[in-house]
C-alpha positions as a printed Julia matrix, in Angstrom:
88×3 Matrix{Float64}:
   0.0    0.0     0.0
   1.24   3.64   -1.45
  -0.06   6.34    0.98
   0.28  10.62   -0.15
  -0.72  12.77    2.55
  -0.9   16.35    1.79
  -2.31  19.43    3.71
  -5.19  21.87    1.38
  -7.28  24.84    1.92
 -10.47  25.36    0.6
 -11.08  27.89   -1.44
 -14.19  29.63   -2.84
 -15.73  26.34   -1.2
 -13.63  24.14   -2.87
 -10.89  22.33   -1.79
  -7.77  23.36   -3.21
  -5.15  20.16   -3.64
  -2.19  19.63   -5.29
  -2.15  17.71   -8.52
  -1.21  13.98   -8.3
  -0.42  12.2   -11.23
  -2.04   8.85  -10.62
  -2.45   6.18  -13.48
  -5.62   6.34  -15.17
  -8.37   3.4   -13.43
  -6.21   3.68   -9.97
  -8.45   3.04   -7.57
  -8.34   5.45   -4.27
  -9.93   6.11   -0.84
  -9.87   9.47    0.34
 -10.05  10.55    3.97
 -10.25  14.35    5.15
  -9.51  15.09    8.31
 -11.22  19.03    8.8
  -8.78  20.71   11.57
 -11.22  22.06   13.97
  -8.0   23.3    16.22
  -6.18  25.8    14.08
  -5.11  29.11   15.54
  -3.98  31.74   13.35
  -0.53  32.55   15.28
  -1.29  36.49   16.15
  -4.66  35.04   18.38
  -2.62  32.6    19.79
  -0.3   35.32   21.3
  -3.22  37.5    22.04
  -4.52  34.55   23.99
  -3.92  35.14   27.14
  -4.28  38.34   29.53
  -0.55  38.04   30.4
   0.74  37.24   26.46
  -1.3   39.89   25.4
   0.42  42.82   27.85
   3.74  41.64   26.91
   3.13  41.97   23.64
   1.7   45.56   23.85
   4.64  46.55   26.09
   7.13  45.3    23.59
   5.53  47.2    21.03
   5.58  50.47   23.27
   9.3   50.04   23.6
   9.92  49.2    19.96
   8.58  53.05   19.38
  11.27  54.58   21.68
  14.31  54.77   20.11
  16.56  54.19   23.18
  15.7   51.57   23.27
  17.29  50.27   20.18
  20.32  48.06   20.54
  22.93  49.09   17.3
  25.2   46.6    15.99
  27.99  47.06   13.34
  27.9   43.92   11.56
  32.01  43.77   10.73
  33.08  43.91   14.14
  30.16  40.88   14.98
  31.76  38.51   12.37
  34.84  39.29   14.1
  33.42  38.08   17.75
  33.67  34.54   18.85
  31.88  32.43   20.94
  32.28  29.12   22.57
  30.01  25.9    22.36
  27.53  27.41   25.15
  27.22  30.79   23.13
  29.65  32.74   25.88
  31.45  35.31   23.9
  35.34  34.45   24.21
C-alpha cells in the first residue's frame, strides 16, 4: 500500500489540492480530516491576559528609540563564541 498525505485549503468552497499524477483506473480512498484546532498565530499570542500585555509593552518600547540596541555587523563577524554561546 502507497499512501500521499498532503495538507489543502479550501477555497471559494472548494478544496484546493495539489495535482497527483495517478495512473488512469487507480483506484483510491480518500479521507479528510477538517482541523477544527487551528489558531492563526497572532490570536494565539493575544490569547492570554498576560501574552497579550507583553506583547503591547514590547511594542511600546519598539517606538522609543533608546531603546534600540545598534550593531555594526564587521566587528560581529569578528566576535567569537564558545560551544555554550559565551562570547570568548
Amino acid at each position: 500500500m502507497n499512501a500521499i498525505k498532503c495538507r489543502a485549503v479550501v477555497k471559494n468552497g472548494k478544496l484546493d489540492m495539489p495535482v497527483i499524477n495517478l495512473p488512469e483506473g487507480t483506484v483510491v480512498e480518500a479521507v479528510l480530516w477538517v482541523d477544527q484546532d487551528v489558531q492563526d498565530e497572532t490570536e494565539y499570542l493575544l490569547s492570554t491576559d498576560a501574552n497579550r500585555r507583553y506583547l503591547l509593552e514590547a511594542l511600546e518600547e519598539l517606538e522609543q528609540p533608546q531603546n534600540f540596541v545598534y550593531v555594526d555587523i564587521d566587528n560581529l563577524s569578528k566576535l567569537q563564541f564558545s560551544s555554550k554561546g559565551a562570547m570568548l
